[in-house]
C-alpha positions as CSV (number, residue, x, y, z in Angstrom):
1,X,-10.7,-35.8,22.6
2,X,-7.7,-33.4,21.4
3,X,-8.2,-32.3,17.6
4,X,-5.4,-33.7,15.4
5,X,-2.7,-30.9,14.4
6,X,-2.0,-30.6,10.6
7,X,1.4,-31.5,9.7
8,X,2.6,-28.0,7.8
9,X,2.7,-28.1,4.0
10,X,6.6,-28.6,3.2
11,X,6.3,-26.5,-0.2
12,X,5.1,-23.4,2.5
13,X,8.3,-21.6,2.3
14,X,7.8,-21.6,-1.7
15,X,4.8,-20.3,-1.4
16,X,5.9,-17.4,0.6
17,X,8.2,-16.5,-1.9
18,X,5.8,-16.8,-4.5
19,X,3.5,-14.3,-2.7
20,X,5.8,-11.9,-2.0
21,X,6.8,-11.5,-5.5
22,X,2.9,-10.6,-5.5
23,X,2.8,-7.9,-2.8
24,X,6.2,-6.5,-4.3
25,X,4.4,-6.3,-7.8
26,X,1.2,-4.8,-6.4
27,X,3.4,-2.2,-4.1
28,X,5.8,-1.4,-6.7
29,X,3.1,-0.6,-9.7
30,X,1.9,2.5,-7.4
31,X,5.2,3.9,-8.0
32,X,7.1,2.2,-10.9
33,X,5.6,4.6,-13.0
34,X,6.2,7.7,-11.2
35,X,9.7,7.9,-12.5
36,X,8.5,7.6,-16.1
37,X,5.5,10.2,-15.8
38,X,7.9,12.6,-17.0
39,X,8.9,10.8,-20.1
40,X,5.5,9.4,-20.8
41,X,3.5,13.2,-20.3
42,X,5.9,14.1,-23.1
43,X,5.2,11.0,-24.8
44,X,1.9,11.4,-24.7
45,X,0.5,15.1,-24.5
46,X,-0.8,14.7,-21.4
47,X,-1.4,17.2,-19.3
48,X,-0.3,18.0,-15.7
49,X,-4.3,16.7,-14.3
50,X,-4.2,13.8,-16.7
51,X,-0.5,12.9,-15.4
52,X,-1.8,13.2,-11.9
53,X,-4.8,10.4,-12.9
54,X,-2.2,8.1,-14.1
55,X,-1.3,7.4,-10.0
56,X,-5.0,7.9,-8.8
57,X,-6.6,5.7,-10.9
58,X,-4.5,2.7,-9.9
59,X,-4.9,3.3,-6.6
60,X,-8.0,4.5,-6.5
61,X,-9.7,1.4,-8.1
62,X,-7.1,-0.8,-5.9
63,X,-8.5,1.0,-2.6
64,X,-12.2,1.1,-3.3
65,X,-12.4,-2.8,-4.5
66,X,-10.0,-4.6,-2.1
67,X,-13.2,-5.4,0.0
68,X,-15.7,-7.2,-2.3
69,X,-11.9,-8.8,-3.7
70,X,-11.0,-10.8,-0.3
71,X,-14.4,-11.5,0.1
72,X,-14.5,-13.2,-3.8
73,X,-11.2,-14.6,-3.1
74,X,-12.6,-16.2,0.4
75,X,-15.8,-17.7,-0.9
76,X,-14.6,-18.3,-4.9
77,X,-11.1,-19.9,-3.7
78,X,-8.2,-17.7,-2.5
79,X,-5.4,-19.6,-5.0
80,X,-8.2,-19.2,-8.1
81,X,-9.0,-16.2,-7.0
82,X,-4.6,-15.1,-7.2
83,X,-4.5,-16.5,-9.9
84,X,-7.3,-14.7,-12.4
85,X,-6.4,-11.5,-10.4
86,X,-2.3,-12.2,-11.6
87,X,-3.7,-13.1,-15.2
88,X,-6.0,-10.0,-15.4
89,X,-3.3,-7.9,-14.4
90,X,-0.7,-9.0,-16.7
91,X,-2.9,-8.1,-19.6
92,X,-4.0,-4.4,-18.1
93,X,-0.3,-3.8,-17.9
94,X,0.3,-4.9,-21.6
95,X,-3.0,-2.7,-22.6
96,X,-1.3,0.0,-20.6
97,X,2.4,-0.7,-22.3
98,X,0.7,-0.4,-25.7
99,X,-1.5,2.7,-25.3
100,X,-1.7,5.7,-27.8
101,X,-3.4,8.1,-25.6
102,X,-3.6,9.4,-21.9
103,X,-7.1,8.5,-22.2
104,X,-6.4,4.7,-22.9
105,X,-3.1,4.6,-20.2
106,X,-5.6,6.0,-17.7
107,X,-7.9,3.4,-18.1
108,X,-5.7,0.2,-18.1
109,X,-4.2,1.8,-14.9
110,X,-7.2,1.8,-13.2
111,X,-8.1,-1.9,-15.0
112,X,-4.6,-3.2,-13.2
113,X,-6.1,-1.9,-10.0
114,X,-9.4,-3.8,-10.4
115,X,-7.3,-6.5,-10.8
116,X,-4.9,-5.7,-8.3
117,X,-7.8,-5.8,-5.5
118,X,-8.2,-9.0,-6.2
119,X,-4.6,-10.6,-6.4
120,X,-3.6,-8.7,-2.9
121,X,-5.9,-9.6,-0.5
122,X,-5.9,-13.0,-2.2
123,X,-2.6,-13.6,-1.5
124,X,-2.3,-12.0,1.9
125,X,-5.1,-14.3,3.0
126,X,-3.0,-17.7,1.9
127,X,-0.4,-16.1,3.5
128,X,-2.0,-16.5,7.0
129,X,-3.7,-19.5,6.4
130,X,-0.2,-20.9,5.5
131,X,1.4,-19.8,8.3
132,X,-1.4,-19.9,11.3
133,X,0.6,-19.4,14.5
134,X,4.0,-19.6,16.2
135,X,7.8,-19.1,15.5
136,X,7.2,-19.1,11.6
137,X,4.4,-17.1,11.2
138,X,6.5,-14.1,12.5
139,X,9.1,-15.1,10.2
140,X,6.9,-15.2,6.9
141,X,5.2,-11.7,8.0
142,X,8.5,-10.3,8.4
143,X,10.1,-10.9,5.1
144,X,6.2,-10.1,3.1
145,X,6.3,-6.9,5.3
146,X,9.6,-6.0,4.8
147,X,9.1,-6.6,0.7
148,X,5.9,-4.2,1.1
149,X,8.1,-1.8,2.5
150,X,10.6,-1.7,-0.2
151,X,8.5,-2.4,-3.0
152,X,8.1,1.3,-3.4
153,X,11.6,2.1,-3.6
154,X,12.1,-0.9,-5.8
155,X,9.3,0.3,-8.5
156,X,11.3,3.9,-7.9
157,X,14.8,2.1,-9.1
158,X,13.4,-0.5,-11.5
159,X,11.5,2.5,-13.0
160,X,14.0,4.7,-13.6
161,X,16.6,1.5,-15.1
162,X,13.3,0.8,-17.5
163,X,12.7,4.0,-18.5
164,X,16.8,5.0,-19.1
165,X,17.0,2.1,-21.2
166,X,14.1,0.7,-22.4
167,X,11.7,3.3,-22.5
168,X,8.6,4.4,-20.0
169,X,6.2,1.8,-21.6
170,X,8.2,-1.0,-20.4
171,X,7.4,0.2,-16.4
172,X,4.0,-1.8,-17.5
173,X,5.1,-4.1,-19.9
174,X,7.4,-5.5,-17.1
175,X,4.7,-6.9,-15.1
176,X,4.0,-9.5,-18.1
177,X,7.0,-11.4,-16.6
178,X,6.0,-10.9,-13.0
179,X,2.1,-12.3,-14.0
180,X,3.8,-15.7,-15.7
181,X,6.9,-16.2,-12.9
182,X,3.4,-15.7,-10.2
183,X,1.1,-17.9,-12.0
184,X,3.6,-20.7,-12.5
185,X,4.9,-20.8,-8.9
186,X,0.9,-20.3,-7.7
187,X,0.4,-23.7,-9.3
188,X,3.7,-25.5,-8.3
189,X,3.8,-24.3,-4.6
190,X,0.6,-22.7,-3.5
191,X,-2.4,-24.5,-1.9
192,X,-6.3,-23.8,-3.0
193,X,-7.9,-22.5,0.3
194,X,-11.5,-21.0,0.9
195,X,-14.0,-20.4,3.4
196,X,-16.5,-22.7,5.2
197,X,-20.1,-22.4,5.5
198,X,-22.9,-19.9,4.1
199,X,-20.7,-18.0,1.4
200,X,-23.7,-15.4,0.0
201,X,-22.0,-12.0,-1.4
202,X,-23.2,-9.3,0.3
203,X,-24.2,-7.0,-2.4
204,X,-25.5,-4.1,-0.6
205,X,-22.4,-4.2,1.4
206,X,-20.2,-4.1,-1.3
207,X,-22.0,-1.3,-3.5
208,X,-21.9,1.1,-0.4
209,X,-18.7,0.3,0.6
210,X,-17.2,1.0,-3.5
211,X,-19.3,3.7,-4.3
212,X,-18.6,5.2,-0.5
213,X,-14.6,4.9,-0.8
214,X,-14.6,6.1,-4.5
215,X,-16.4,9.1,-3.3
216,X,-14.4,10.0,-1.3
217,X,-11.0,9.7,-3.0
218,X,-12.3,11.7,-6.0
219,X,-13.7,14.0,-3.5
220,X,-10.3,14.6,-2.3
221,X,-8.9,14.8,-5.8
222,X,-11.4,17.2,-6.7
223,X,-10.4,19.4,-3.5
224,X,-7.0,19.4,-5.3
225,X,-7.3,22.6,-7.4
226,X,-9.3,24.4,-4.1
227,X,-11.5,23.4,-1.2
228,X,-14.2,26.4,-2.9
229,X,-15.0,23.5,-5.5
230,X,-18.6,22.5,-4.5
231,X,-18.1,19.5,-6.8
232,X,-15.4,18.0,-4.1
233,X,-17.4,19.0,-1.3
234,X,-20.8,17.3,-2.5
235,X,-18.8,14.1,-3.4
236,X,-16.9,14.1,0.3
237,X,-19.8,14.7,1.8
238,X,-22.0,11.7,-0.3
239,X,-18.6,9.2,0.8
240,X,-18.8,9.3,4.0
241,X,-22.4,8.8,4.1
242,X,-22.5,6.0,1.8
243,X,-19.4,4.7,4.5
244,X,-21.7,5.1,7.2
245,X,-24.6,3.1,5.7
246,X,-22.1,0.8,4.6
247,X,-21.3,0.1,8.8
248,X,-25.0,-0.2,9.3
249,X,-25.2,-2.6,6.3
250,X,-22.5,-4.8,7.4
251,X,-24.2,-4.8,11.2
252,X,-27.1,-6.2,9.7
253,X,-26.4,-8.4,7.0
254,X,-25.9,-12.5,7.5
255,X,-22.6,-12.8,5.5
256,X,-21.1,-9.8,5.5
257,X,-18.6,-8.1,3.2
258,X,-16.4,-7.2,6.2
259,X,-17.8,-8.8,9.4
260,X,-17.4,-5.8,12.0
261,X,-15.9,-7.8,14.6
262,X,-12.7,-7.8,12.3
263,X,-12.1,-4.3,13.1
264,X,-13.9,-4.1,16.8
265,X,-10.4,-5.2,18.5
266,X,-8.5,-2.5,19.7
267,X,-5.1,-3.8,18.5
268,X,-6.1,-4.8,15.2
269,X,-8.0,-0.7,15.0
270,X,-4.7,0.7,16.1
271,X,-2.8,-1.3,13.2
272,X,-4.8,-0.5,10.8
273,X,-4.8,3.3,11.2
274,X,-0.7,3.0,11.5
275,X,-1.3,0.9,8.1
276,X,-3.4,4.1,6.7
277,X,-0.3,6.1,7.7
278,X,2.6,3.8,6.0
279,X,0.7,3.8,3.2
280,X,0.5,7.4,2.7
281,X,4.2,8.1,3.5
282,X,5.2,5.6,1.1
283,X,3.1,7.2,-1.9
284,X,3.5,11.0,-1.1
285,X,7.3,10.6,-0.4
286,X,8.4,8.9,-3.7
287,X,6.1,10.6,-5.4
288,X,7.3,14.2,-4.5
289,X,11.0,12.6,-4.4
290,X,11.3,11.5,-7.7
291,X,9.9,14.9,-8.9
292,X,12.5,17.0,-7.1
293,X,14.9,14.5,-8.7
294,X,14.3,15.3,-11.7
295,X,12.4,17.9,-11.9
296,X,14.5,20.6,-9.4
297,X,18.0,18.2,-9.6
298,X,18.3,17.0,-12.8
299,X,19.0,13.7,-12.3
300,X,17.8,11.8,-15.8
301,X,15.6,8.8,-14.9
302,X,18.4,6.3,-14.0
303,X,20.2,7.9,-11.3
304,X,16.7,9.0,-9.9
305,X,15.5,5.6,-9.7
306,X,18.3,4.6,-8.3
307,X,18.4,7.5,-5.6
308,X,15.7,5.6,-3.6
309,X,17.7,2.7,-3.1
310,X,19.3,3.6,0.4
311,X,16.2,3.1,2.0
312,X,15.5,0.0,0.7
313,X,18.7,-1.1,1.5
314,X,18.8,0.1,5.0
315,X,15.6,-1.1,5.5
316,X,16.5,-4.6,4.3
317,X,19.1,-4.5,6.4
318,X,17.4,-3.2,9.7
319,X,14.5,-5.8,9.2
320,X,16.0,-8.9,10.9
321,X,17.2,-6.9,13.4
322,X,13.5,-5.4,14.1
323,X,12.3,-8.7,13.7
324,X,14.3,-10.2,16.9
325,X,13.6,-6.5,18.5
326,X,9.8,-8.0,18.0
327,X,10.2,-11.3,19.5
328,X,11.8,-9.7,22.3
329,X,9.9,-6.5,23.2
330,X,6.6,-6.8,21.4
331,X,4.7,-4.5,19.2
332,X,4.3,-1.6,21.1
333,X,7.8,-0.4,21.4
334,X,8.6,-1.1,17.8
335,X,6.0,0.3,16.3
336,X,6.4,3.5,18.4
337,X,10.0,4.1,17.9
338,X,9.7,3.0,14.3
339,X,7.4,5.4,12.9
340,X,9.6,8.4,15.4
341,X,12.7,7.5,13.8
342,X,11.1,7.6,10.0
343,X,9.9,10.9,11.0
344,X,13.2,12.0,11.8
345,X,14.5,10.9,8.3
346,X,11.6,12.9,6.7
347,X,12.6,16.4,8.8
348,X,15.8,16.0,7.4
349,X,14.7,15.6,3.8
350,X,12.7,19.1,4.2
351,X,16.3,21.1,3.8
352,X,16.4,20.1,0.1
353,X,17.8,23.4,-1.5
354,X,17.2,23.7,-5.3
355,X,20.9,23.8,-5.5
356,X,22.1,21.3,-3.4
357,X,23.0,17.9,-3.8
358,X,21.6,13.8,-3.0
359,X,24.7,13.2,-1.2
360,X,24.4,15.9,1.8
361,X,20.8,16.7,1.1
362,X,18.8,13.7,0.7
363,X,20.5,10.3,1.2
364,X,21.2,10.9,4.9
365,X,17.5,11.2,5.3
366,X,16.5,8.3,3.5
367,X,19.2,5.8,5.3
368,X,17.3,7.1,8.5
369,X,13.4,6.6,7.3
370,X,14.4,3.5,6.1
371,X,15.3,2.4,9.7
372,X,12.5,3.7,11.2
373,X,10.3,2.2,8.1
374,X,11.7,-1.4,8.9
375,X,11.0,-1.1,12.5
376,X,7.3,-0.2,11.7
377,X,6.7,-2.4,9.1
378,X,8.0,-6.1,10.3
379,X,5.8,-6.5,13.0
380,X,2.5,-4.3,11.1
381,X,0.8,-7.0,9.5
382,X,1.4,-9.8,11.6
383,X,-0.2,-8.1,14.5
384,X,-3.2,-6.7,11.9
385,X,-4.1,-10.3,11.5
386,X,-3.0,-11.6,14.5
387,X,-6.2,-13.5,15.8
388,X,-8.5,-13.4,12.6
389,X,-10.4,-16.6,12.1
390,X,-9.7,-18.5,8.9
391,X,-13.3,-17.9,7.3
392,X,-12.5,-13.9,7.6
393,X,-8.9,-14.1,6.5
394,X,-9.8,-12.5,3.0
395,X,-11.5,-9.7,4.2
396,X,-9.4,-8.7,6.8
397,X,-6.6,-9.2,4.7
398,X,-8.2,-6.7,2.0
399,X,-9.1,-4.4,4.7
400,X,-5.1,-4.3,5.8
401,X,-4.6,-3.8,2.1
402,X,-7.2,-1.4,1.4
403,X,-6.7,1.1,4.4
404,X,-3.2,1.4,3.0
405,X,-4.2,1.9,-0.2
406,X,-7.1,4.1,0.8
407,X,-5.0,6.1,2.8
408,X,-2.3,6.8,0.1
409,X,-4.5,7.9,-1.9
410,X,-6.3,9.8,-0.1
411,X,-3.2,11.6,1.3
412,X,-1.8,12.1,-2.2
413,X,-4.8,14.4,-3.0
414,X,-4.2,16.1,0.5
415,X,-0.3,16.4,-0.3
416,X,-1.0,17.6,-3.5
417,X,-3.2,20.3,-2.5
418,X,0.1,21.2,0.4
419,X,2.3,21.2,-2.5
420,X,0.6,23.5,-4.9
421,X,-0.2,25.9,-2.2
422,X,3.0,26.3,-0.8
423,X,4.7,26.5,-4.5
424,X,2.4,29.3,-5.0
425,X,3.2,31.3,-1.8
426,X,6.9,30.8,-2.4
427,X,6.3,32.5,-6.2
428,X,4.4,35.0,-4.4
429,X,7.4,36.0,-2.6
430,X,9.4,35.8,-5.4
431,X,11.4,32.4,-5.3
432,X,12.8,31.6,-8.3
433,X,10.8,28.6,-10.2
434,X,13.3,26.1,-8.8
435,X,12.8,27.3,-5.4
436,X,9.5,27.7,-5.4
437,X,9.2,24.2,-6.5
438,X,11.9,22.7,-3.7
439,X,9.4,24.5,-1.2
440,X,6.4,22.6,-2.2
441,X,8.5,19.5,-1.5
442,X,9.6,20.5,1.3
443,X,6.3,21.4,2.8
444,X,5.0,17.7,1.1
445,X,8.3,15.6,3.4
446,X,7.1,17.7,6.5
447,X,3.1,17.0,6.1
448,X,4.9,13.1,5.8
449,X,6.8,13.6,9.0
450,X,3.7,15.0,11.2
451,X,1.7,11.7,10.1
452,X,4.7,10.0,11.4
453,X,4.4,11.1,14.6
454,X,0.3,10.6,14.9
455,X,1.5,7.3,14.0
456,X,4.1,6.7,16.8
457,X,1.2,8.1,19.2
458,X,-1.3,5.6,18.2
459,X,1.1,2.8,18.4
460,X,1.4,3.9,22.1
461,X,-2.2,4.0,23.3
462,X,-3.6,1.3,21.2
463,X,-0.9,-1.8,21.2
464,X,-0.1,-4.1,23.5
465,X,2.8,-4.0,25.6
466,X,4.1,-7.8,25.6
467,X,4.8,-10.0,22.9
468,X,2.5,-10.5,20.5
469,X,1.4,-14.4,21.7
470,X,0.7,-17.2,18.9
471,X,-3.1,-17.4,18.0
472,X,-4.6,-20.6,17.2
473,X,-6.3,-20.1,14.0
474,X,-8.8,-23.1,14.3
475,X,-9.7,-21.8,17.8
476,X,-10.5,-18.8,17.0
477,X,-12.4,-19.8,14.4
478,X,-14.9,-21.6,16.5
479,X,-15.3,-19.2,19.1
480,X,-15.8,-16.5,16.2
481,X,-19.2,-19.0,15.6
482,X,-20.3,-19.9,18.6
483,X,-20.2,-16.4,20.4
C-alpha cells in the first residue's frame, strides 16, 4: 500500500524568507561589529586582547553550543525552540547596546552566541524539513546559502552605515528589530516541527562535546601571543581529548547528541570540512579587511563598510547562475572550481600597499572571491544535508552550523597569530608602521587563499560526480531505524 504524499505547506516560501532573515542575522553579528571595534575600543578603554574577545566570545559560545542547541530544538520543538533563541538574542544584543564596560560587552556577546546556537540550527532544521526533496529544495538552499554567504559582507556595510551615523552601539541594538520582524513571521508562516520517538538528552554527550570545543578554541586564542604558552598547550591538548571521548560517548549512548552516522557518509564528511573552510575565510578576511580599511587606508567607518559590498553583489549576482551550473553538473565541479576561483580573488588582495588605493588594490579581488564564493556556497548545504533523516535534522543542521563556526574561530586565533608574526618581522626590517601593518594582512589574505585551495582538493576526492539526486526524507528516516 503506497504511503500518502503530503500536500506542501503553501505559506513554505514565507517561511523561507523568514529563516533567512535568521541565518543573515546570525552570520552578519560575527562581523557587524568588526567595523565598529575601532570606535567602541575608544569608546570603551578597551584594550587590544579585550577588543579581540569581543569577536571570540560570540563565536566561540556559538561554536561550542550549536550541538546540544539542534538537539533542544529537535526534541523541545524546532519553531519553539527559534523562537526563544530569537527572543534571547534580541535582549543580549540590547544588554550589549547598553554596556558601560568591555567587561559587560564581552559578556552579552558571548550571551547572543548562547542564544545564537540555538536560533541557527533551529532554523536550518525547519528549513529541510520544509523543503524535503526535489526541484524546490535546491531552490530554498540556494537563496539561504547564498544569504550565508553575504551576510558577512552585509554586517561589514550595515556596520559601518550604523556606526557613521548612529553610533557603534547601534551594530547590537539593530538586532532588536531583526528579533521582532523573526518572531512575528515565525508565528505567521512557520510550522512547529520536532522529532519522533525516545527524545532523552544526552548529557554526557553534550558536556564533552562543550567543554571539548571550548577547549580548544581558547587553546588557540591562548596560542595567540606565542605557541611557548604552556597554558594554550595544556588546554589544546585537554580539547581534543575531551573530543575524543566525546566520539566514544556518542558511539555508545541510546539518543545521542550527534548520532555518528550523520557524519559517517563520505559526501556529507567532505561538506563539512569545505564548510570549516568557508567559515574561516569569511571571518579572517573581513576581519583583517576592515582593519586595513581603516586602520592602513583611512577610510572612516562608512566607506569601509561599504567597501565589502562588491562581493556580495557579485556573489548575489553569480548565485542563480551557480545554482543552474548545479542542477546541471553536480556538486563536485562547483564546489572545486568555486573555492579555486575565491582563492584567486584572495592572491590578488595580498598586493595591498599601504599607499595604494580600493579601486586598483582591493575591489578587483573581492568581485573575483565573490564569484568563486557563490559557486561554493549554493550547492554547500544542500548537499551537507542531503539524505539526513528528519529525526536528526537538528543535529546535523548544528553540526553544518557549528563546523563553520568552529572553524572561524578557530582560524581567527591561527590568523591572528600569522598576522602578528609577520607585522613583527616586517618592523624588524624596518617597514614603516603602515607597512608593517599592510604585511600582516597580506600574509592573513594568503593563509585565506591556501585554505581555499585544500578546499577545492577535498571537493575533488570526496563529492560526487553527478547530480546530487532528490532524497526522500521519510525513507530515509525509516531505513535510518531499521538498519
Amino acid at each position: 500500500m503506497s504511503v500518502p504524499v503530503p500536500s506542501p505547506d503553501p505559506r513554505r516560501w514565507w517561511a523561507l524568507a523568514v529563516l533567512s532573515l535568521t541565518q543573515l542575522v546570525v552570520v552578519l553579528d560575527a562581523t557587524i561589529v568588526n567595523v565598529a571595534l575601532p570606535r567602541a575600543q575608544e569608546d570603551l578603554g578597551m584594550s587590544d586582547a579585550q577588543r579581540q574577545w569581543v569577536v571570540t566570545a560570540y563565536v566561540l559560545a556559538f561554536g561550542a553550543l550549536l550541538l546540544l542547541g539542534g538537539r533542544v530544538a529537535d526534541y523541545w520543538g524546532r519553531k519553539r525552540g527559534y523562537m526563544v533563541g530569537m527572543l534571547g538574542f534580541g535582549a543580549a544584543s540590547a544588554w550589549g547596546g547598553l554596556a558601560h564596560s568591555p567587561t559587560e560587552l564581552i559578556l552579552a556577546r558571548g550571551l547572543q552566541g548562547v542564544f545564537a546556537a540555538l536560533l541557527a540550527p533551529a532554523a536550518l532544521a525547519l528549513l529541510t524539513v520544509t523543503f524535503p526533496s526535489g526541484r524546490e529544495r535546491g531552490t530554498a538552499f540556494a537563496v539561504f546559502g547564498t544569504v550565508a554567504g553575504t551576510g558577512a559582507a552585509v554586517g561589514l556595510a550595515l556596520g559601518g552605515v550604523l556606526t557613521q551615523f548612529a553610533g557603534w552601539r547601534w551594530c547590537l541594538l539593530v538586532n532588536i528589530v531583526f528579533a521582532v520582524v523573526g518572531l512575528v513571521g515565525a508565528l505567521v508562516f512557520v510550522s512547529e516541527s520536532r522529532a519522533d520517538g525516545d527524545n532523552r538528552y544526552d548529557v554526557a554527550g553534550a558536556v564533552t562535546v562543550t567543554l571539548g570545543l571550548g577547549a580548544l578554541v581558547y587553546g588557540f586564542t591562548l596560542a595567540e601571543a606565542g605557541w611557548a604558552n604552556p597554558w594554550a598547550i595544556t588546554s589544546l591538548v585537554l580539547g581534543l581529548v575531551l573530543l575524543a571521548l566525546f566520539v566514544r560517548v556518542e558511539s555508545r549512548a541510546a539518543q545521542p547528541l550527534l548520532p555518528l552516522r550523520v557524519v559517517r557518509d563520505r559526501v556529507r564528511a567532505g561538506a563539512l570540512l569545505i564548510q570549516a573552510i568557508v567559515g574561516a575565510v569569511f571571518i579572517g578576511m573581513t576581519l583583517y579587511l576592515a582593519f586595513h580599511l581603516q586602520i592602513v587606508l583611512g577610510l572612516s567607518p562608512l566607506p569601509a563598510g561599504f567597501a565589502a559590498l562588491g562581493m556580495t553583489v557579485t556573489t548575489m549576482v553569480t548565485a542563480p547562475v551557480a545554482a543552474r551550473l548545479f542542477a546541471r553538473f553536480g556538486a563536485r565541479v562547483l564546489m572545486t572550481a568555486g573555492p579555486l576561483i575565491a582563492a584567486a580573488g584572495m592572491l590578488y588582495l595580498t598586493r595591498v600597499t599601504p599607499d595604494g588605493g580600493y579601486w586598483d588594490q582591493v575591489l578587483p579581488g573581492l568581485l573575483v572571491a565573490g564569484v568563486g564564493i557563490a559557486c561554493t556556497i549554493v550547492p554547500l548545504q544542500n548537499v551537507a544535508l542531503t539524505g539526513v533523516a528528519p529525526h536528526d535534522a537538528g543535529a546535523a543542521s548544528a553540526l553544518v552550523n557549528s563546523v563553520m563556526q568552529i572553524g572561524g574561530c578557530i582560524a581567527l586565533s591561527v590568523f591572528t597569530t600569522i598576522y602578528a608574526a609577520r607585522t613583527q618581522d616586517a618592523l624588524g626590517e624596518g617597514d614603516s608602521p603602515a607597512g608593517a601593518l599592510t604585511e600582516g594582512h597580506a600574509a592573513v589574505f594568503l593563509a585565506t587563499a591556501v585554505l581555499l585551495v585544500l578546499a577545492a582538493l577535498v571537493a575533488a576526492t570526496t563529492l560526487r560526480g553527478h547530480r546530487a539526486a532528490p532524497h526522500h526524507a521519510a525513507q530515509d528516516e525509516r531505513l535510518t531505524h531499521t538498519g
